[in-house]
C-alpha positions in Angstrom: -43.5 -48.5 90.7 -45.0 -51.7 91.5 -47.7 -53.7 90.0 -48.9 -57.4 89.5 -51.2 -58.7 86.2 -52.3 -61.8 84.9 -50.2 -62.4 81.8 -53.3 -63.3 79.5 -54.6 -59.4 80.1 -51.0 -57.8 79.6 -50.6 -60.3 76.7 -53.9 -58.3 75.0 -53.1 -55.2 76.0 -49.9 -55.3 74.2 -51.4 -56.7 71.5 -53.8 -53.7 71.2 -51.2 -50.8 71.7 -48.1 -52.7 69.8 -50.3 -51.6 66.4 -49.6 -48.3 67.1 -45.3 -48.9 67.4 -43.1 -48.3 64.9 -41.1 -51.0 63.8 -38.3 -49.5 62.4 -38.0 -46.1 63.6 -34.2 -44.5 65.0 -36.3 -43.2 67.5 -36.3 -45.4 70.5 -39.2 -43.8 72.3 -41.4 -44.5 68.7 -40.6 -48.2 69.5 -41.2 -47.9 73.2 -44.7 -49.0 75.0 -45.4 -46.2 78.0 -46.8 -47.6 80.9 -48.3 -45.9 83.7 -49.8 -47.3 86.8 -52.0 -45.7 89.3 -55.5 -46.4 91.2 -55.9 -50.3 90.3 -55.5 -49.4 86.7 -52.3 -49.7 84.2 -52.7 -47.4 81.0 -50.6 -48.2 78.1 -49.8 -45.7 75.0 -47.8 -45.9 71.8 -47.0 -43.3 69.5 -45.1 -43.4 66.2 -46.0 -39.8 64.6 -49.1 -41.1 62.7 -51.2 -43.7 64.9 -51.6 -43.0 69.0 -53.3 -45.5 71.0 -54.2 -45.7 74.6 -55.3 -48.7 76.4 -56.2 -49.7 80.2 -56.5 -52.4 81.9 -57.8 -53.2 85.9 -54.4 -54.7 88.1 -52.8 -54.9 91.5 -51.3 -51.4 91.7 -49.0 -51.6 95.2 -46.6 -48.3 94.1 -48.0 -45.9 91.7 -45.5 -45.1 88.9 -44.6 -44.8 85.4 -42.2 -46.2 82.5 -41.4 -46.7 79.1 -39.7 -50.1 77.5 -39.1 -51.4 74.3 -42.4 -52.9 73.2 -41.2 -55.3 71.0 -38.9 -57.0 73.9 -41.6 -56.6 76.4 -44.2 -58.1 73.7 -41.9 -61.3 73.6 -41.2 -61.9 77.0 -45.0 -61.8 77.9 -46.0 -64.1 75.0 -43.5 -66.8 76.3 -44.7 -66.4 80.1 -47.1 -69.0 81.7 -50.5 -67.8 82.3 -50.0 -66.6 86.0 -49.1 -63.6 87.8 -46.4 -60.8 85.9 -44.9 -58.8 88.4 -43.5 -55.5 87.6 -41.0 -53.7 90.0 -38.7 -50.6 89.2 -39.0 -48.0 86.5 -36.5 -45.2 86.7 -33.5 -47.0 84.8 -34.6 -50.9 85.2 -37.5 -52.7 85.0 -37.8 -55.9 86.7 -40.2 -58.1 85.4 -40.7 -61.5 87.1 -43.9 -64.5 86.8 -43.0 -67.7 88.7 -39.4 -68.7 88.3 -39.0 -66.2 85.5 -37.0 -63.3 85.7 -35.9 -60.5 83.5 -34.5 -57.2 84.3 -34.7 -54.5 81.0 -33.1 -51.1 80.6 -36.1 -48.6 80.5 -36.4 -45.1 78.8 -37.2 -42.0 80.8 -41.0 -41.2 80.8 -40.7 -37.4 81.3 -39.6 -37.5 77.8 -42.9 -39.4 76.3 -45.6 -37.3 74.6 -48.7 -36.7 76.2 -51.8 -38.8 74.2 -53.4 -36.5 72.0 -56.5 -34.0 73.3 -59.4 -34.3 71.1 -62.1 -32.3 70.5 -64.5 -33.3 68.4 -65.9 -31.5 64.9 -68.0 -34.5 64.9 -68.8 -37.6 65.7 -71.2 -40.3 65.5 -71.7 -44.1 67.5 -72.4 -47.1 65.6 -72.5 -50.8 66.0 -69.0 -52.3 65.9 -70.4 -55.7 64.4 -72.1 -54.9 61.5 -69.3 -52.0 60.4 -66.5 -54.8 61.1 -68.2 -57.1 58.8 -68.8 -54.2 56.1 -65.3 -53.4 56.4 -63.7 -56.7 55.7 -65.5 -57.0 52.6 -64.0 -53.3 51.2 -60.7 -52.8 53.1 -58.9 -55.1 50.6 -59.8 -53.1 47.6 -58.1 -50.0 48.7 -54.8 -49.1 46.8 -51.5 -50.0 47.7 -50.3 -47.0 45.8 -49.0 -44.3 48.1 -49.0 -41.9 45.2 -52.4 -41.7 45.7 -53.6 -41.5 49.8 -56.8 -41.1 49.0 -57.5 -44.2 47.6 -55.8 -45.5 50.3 -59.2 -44.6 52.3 -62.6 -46.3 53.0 -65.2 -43.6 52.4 -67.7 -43.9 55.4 -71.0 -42.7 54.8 -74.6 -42.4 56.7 -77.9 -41.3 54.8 -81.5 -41.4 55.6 -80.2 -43.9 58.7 -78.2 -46.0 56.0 -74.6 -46.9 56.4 -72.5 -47.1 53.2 -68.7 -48.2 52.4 -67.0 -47.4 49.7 -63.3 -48.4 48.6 -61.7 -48.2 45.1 -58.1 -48.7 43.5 -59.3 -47.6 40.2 -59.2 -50.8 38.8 -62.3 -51.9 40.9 -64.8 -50.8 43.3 -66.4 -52.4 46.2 -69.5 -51.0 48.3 -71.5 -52.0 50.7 -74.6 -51.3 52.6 -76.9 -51.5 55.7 -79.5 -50.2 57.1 -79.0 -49.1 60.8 -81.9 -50.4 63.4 -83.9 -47.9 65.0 -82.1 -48.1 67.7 -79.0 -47.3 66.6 -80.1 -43.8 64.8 -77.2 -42.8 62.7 -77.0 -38.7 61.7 -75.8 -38.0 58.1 -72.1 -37.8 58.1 -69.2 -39.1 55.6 -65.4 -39.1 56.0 -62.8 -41.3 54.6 -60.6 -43.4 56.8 -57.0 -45.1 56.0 -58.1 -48.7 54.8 -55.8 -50.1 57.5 -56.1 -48.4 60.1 -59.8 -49.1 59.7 -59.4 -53.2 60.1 -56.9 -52.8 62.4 -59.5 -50.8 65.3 -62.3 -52.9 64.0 -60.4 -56.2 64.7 -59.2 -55.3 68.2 -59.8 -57.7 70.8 -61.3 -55.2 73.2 -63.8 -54.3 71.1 -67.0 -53.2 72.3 -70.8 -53.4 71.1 -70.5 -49.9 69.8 -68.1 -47.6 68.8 -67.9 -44.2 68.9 -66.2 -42.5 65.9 -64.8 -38.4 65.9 -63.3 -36.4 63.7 -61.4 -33.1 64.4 -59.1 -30.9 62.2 -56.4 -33.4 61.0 -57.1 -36.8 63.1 -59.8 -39.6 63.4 -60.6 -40.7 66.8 -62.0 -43.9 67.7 -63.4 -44.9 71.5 -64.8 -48.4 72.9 -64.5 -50.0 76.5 -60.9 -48.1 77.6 -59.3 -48.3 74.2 -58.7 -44.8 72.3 -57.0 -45.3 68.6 -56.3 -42.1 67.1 -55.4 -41.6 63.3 -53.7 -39.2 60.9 -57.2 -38.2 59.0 -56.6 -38.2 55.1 -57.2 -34.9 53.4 -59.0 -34.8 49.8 -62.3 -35.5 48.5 -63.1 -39.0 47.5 -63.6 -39.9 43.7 -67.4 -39.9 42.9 -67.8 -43.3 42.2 -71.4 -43.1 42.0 -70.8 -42.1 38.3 -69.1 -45.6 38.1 -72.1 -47.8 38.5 -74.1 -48.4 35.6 -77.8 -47.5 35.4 -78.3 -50.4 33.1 -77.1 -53.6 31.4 -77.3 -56.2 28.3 -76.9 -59.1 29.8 -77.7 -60.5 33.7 -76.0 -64.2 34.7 -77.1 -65.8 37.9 -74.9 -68.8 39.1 -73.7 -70.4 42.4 -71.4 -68.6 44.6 -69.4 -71.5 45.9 -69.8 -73.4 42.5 -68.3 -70.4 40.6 -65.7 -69.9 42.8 -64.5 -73.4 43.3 -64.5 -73.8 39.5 -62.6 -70.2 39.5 -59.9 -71.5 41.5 -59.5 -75.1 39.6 -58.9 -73.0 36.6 -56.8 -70.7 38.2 -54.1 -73.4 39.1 -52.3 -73.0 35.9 -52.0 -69.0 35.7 -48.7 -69.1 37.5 -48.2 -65.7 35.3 -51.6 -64.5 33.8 -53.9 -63.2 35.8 -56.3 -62.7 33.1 -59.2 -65.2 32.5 -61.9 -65.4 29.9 -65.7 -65.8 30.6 -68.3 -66.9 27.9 -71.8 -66.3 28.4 -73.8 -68.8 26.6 -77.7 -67.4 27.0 -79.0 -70.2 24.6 -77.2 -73.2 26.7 -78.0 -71.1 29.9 -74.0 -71.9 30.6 -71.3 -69.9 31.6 -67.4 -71.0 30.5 -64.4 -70.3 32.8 -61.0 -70.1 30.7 -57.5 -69.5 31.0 -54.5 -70.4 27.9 -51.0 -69.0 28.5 -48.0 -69.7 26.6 -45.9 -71.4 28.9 -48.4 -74.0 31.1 -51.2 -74.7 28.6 -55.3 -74.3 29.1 -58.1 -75.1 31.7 -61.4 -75.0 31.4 -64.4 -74.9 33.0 -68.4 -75.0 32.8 -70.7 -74.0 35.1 -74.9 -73.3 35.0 -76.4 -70.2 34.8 -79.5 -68.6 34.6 -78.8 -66.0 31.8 -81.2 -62.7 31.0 -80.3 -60.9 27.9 -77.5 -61.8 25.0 -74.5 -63.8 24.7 -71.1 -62.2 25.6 -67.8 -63.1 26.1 -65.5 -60.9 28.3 -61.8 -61.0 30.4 -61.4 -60.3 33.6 -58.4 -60.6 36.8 -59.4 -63.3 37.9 -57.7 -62.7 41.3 -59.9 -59.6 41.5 -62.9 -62.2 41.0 -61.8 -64.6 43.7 -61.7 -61.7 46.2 -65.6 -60.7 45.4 -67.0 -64.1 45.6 -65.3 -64.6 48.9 -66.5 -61.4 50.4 -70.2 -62.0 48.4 -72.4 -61.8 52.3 -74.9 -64.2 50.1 -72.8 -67.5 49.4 -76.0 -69.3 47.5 -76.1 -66.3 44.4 -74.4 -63.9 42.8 -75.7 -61.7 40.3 -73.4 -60.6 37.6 -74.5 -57.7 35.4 -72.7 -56.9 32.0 -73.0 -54.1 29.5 -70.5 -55.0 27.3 -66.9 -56.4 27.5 -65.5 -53.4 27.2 -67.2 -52.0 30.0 -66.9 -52.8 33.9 -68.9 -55.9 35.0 -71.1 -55.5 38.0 -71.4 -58.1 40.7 -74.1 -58.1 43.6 -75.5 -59.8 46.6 -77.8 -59.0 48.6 -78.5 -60.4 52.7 -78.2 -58.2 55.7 -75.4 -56.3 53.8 -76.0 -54.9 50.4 -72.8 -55.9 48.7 -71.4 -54.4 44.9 -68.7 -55.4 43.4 -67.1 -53.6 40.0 -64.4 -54.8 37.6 -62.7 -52.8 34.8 -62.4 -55.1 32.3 -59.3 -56.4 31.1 -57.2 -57.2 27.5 -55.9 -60.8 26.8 
């Protein structure tokens, strides 16, 4: 085998397949990066058991061949290499690897004994438009639980209606969803599955992302396609919670205020809850105010006022303010946000509205 690439494209290639290594596996071939090359092309695969991705990329192909190295040493060496020409020479038990006056010669593993990438055939699928879902997904992926007691919740519930695209993701403690409507162009069938919150930023995030992805579904994996990446995923069994039973049909009280204005005074009076994540918001509707505090034990008390334009009654109510933070951020409308109470023992309802349709529900929570 002999081959020659420009280390900026083996460089992202790595990048895209090393998310489907395992890091701390016994296995070396689980920690390995297979590369094949053949026909001006050079494929690369990783595999560890629950993620398999394939990548290719176009290069100078002088001996056709195939090998398997350790991706994390190879990973290493290419990020340290000038931006010139990598050459690749051997295979079978070496691997020389050389790019101007730098040379490196790595034990390989035998490629007869790597796994052939998975053969899908779809139960479904569906192609949608990799920009819009990327930002959708960056604004839910977060919520998901870190609990792996419960995999479910672990998932992003993806879901198309009446040509509208809707995410869901919950830890039980909140709930964010949002929603678009798909252009014309881009006609979307009615489907819904639920994919690993992770895995779904990861493919989204990939620098060889294309306008459109396409997105299957067979027995027991999710498969995603774009350009000459494949990124196939365990698929998570179970029906998702019905959080539409969750959202309240109406409220008592509805505060408008200032994204960034609420959030900066958010984070002032966060700096002294070194230990309690918990802070108290007063709704003034007479004084058309809102008041941000937070008193612990140990560092004291902050406060803070900000304007409001306040619909209904007065209320007072505690909630995580980390769990706050994280909504504002991800609010797609950074002028308003509408907050929508029923009582303060009952979840609080943030919303925004732009391109994306964004909701955002907190449990409350006990000083």
């Amino acid at each position: 085998m002999k081959f020659s690439v420009s280390q900026s494209s083996l460089a992202t290639a790595l990048s895209i397949v090393g998310k489907g290594m395992s890091g701390n596996s016994t296995i070396p071939l689980l920690s390995g990066i297979y590369i094949k090359a053949d026909n001006g092309m050079l494929e690369f695969q990783t595999n560890n058991l629950t993620i398999s991705i394939r990548h290719k990329i176009t290069a100078n192909v002088e001996e056709p061949g195939e090998v398997v190295v350790s991706g994390k040493l190879l990973t290493g060496i290419v990020k340290n290499l000038p931006d010139a020409a990598v050459t690749f020479e051997g295979g079978e038990r070496t691997l020389t690897i050389t790019c101007l006056s730098s040379l490196f010669r790595l034990n390989t593993l035998d490629a007869k004994d790597w796994s052939e990438f998975p053969e899908v055939a779809f139960a479904s699928a569906c192609e949608l438009p990799s920009e819009i879902l990327s930002e959708m997904a960056n604004k839910v992926y977060k919520v998901t639980s870190k609990e792996n007691s419960r995999p479910i919740l672990q998932g992003v519930l993806l879901s198309a209606h009446d040509n509208t695209l809707r995410l869901v993701a919950t830890d039980s403690y909140r709930l964010a969803m949002c929603e678009t409507y798909a252009a014309s162009e881009s006609t979307v069938d009615d489907f819904s599955l639920i994919i690993p919150g992770t895995v779904f930023h990861d493919v989204l995030t990939m620098p060889s992302m294309t306008e459109k992805i396409l997105i299957g579904t067979t027995a027991n994996q999710i498969v995603f396609s774009f350009g000459t990446t494949t990124y196939v995923s365990r698929k998570t069994e179970g029906t998702y919670p019905d959080y539409r039973q969750l959202l309240p049909k109406t409220y008592a009280t509805a505060v408008t205020v200032d994204t960034e204005q609420f959030l900066a005074a958010l984070r002032r009076v966060a700096t002294i809850a070194t230990t309690m994540p918990i802070m108290r918001i007063d709704i003034d509707a007479d004084g058309q105010m809102m008041k941000l505090s937070i008193n612990t034990r140990d560092q004291g008390e902050s406060t803070e006022y900000i304007p409001a334009s306040v619909e209904g009654s007065s209320m007072a109510l505690s909630l995580n303010h980390h769990y706050v933070a994280e909504c504002l951020v991800s609010a797609p409308d950074r002028e308003k946000i509408l907050i929508e109470l029923q009582s303060p023992t009952l979840p609080t309802v943030f919303k925004s509205s732009d391109k994306i349709n964004y909701l955002y529900l907190v449990m409350p929570s006990l000083l």
